[in-house]
N, C-alpha and C positions, 0 to 999 in steps of 0.2 A: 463637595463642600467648598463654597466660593468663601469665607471669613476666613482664614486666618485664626483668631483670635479663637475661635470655636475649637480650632485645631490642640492650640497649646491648650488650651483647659481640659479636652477630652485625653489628651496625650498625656499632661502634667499629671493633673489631677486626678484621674481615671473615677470622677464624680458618677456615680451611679443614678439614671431618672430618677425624681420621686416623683412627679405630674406621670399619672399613673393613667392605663384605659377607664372613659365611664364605666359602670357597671350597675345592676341595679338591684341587688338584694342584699341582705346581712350576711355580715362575713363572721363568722367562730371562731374565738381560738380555741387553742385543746386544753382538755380540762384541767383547770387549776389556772386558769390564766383569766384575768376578767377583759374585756376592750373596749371598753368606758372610761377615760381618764377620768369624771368628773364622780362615778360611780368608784373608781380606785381610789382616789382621793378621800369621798367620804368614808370607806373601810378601814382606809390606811390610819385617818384619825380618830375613829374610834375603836381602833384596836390598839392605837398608839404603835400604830408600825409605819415602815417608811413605805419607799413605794422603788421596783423594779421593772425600769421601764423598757420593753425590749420593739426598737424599732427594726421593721423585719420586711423584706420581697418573699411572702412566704413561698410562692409558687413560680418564682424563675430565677432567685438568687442562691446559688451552691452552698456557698459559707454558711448562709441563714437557715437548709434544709438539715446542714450538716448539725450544726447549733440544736437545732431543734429537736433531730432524731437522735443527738447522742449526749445530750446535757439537758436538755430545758422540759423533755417530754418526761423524763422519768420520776418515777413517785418517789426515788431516795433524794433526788436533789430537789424536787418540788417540796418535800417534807421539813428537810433543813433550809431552804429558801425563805418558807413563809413565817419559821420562827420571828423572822425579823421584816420580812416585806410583803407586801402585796404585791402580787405579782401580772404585769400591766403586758397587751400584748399591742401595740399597732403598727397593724398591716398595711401595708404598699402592691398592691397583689397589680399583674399585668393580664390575667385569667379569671381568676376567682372571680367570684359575683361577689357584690360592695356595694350597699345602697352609696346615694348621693350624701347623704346626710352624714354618712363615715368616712365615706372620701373627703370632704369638707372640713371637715372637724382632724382627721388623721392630720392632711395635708396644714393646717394650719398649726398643729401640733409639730410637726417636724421644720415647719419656718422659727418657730419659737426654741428648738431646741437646737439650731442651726446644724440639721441634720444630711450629710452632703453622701454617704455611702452607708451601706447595709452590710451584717447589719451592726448599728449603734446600740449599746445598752447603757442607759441610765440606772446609776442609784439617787438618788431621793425623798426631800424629806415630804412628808404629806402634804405639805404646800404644792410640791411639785418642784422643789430649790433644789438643783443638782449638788452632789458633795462627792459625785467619782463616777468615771466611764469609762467603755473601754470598746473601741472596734473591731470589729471581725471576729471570725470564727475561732474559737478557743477550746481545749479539751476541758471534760468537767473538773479538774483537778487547778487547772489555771481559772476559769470563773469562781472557782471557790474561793482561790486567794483574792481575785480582784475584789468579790462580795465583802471579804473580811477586810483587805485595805479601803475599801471605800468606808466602812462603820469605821475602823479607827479614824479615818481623815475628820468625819461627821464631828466624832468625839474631841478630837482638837480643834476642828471647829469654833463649837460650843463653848470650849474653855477660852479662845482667844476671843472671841464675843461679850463674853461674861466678864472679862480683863478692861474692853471698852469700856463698861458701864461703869467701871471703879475711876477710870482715869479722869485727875482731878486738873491737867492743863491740858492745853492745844497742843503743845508737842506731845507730851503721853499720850493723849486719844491718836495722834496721827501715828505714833510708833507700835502700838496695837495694833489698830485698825488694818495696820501693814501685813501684820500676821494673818490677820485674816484675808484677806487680800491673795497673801500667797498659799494659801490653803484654797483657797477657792480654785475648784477646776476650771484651770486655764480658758477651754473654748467654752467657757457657760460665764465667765465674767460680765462682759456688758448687758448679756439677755436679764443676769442673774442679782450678780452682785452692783450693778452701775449707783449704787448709792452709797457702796463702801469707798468705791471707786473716787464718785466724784466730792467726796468728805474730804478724803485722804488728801486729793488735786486743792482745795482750796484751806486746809490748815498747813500742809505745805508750801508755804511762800517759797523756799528756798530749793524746792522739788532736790531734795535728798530721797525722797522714791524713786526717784528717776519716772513717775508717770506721766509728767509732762512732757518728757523728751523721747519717751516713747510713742508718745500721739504723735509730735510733731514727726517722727518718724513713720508711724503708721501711712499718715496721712500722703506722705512722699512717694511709699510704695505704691499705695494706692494710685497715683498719678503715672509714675513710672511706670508701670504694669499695665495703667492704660494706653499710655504714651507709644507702648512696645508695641501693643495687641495693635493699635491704629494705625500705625505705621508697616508692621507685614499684612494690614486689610489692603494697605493701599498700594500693595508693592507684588501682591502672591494675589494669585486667583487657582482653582482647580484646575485648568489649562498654562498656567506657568510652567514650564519646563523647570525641574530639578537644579540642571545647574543655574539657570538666570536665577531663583529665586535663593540658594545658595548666596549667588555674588550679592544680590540685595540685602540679607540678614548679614553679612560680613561690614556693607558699607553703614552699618545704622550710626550714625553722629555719636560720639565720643560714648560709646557704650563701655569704656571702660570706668567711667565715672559714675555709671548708675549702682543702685545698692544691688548685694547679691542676688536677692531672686529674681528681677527683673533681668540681670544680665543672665540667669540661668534658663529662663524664659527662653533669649535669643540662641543661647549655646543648645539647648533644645529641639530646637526650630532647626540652628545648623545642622544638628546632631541628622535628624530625620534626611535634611536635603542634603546631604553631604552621602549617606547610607544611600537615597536612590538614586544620587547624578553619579555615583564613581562605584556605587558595591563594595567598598572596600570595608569591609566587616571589622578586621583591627585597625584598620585607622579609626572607625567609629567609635570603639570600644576607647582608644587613647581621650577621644572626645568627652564618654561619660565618665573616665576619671580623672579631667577636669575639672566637668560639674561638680563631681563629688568634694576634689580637693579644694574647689570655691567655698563651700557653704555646706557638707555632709550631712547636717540637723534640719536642712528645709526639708518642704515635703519635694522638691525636684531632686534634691542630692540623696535623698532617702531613695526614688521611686529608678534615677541612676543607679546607682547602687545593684540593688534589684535587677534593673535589667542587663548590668553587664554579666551580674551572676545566671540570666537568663540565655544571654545572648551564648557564652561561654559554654555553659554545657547542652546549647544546640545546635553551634557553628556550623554544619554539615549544611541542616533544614533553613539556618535564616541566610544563611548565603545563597541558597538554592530560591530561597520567599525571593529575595530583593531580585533576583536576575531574572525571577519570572515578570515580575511588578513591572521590572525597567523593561520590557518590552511591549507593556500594553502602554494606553492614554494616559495620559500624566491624571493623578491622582492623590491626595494626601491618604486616601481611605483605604489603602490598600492593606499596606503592608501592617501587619500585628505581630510582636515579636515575641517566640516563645517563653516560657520561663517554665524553672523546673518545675510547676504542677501542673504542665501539659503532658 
């Protein structure tokens, strides 16, 4: 791995492909599932039901076989399901056979729904307007609540919607619209909502939403995050030795000014070259409850977290991983640190 930047997003993020192998025939799901969105869609509205959308790796993703074989396949939860949804399957398969034509349309479908790991389930109204989601593998007793929280979310919804349409100034419509806004699932906002969005931003003069100054913030990170990625492109290669690349992410210019993820990005980055230039397992460990105590709600303090709880109950084996590692070619791909579902 010669980027850098590849490094921290497969490290941070732990983004699962969706650019999946060609393949060339139809792909099934099991019965009770349709895998047509535009064939769900027209079901969903003439039954006056909404739509369950389950993005899935059916044939190399764990969570998603687990999901499948002990929640989404059975006829008591398919039965109570479809009282209220159609129920939508698309596949990301790396085996299966998948004509062109469903890869095309799948893949297009999970850019739309800014889908980054498997698997993700949508609720939905027949539009296809997200109103609640939830990732990863779940037992069926927790997808039934998420089912049931998603229809109340829908349902408050509709009522702060319906509040819009009475409001008789520009600040009432914007002090609504707010409500709906924050009922809106968070990552379906821009794909979803960007017209409550950009209502709100412009009867807002005085951005008492604060959505102004979270753009202007968005926008920051965005830079900074690139600023980071470009700067250990240009400093780390696969042939870097551990510690040079170490002293490199230590000297990055006034990184204590950058906003939390970006600086959790580089504590990251240390985290890794610090683990193979010395092996010291608790000093690495002091390093992810750093992270954590920076920023604990991003997804790098979160995925910290995790792996100090990983590292901890398998100190024997990842101490043993790193001192194998540090004897071969310098490598970022090496080393994978356990966690307690190994």
């Amino acid at each position: 791995m010669s980027d850098p930047s590849i490094l921290i997003v497969a490290m941070i993020r732990q983004i699962l492909p969706i650019v999946v192998a060609a393949c060339i025939a139809p792909c099934f799901a099991a019965e009770g599932w349709l895998t047509d969105m535009d064939a769900a869609k027209k079901e969903a509205a003439e039954q006056k039901k909404d739509l369950m959308i389950e993005f899935t790796g059916s044939d190399w993703c764990p969570p998603c076989m687990q999901l499948r074989a002990n929640v989404f396949s059975k006829p008591d939860f398919q039965k109570e399901a479809q009282k209220n949804f159609v129920l939508l399957e698309l596949d990301y398969p790396r085996s299966k056979e998948q004509s062109a034509e469903v890869k095309a349309a799948n893949q297009k479908l999970a850019e739309q729904y800014g889908v980054t790991s498997f698997p993700t389930i949508v609720f939905a109204d027949a539009s296809g307007k997200p109103f609640g989601a939830f990732v990863g593998g779940r037992p069926r007793e927790d997808v039934m609540k998420a089912m049931q929280d998603a229809l109340k979310n829908k349902e408050a919804l509709q009522m702060a919607e319906a509040e819009v349409a009475k409001a008789s100034t520009d600040e009432a419509r914007a002090v609504v619209l707010m409500e709906v806004f924050k009922l809106a699932p968070r990552d379906y906002v821009d794909n979803f909502y960007g017209d409550v969005k950009a209502e709100i931003k412009k009867l807002d003069k005085d951005d008492k939403s604060g959505l102004k100054a979270a753009d202007i913030r968005a926008a920051r990170l965005q830079k900074e995050r690139k600023d980071v990625q470009d700067y250990l492109a240009g400093k780390m290669t696969a042939k870097t030795p551990s510690a040079e690349s170490l002293q490199a992410i230590r000297a990055y210019p006034d990184r204590d000014k950058l906003l939390p993820e970006p600086r959790q990005d580089l504590m990251m980055a240390e985290f890794r070259a610090y683990l193979d230039s010395t092996g010291d397992v608790d000093g690495a460990v002091l390093m992810l409850d750093k992270m954590v105590e920076l920023a604990p709600d991003t997804e790098t303090g979160r995925y910290a977290s995790l792996s100090k709880i990983g590292i901890l109950a398998n100190k024997d084996r990842v101490k043993a991983r790193v001192d194998a590692d540090r004897k071969k070619p310098v490598s970022y791909t090496h080393l994978t640190l356990p966690t307690n579902r190994e």
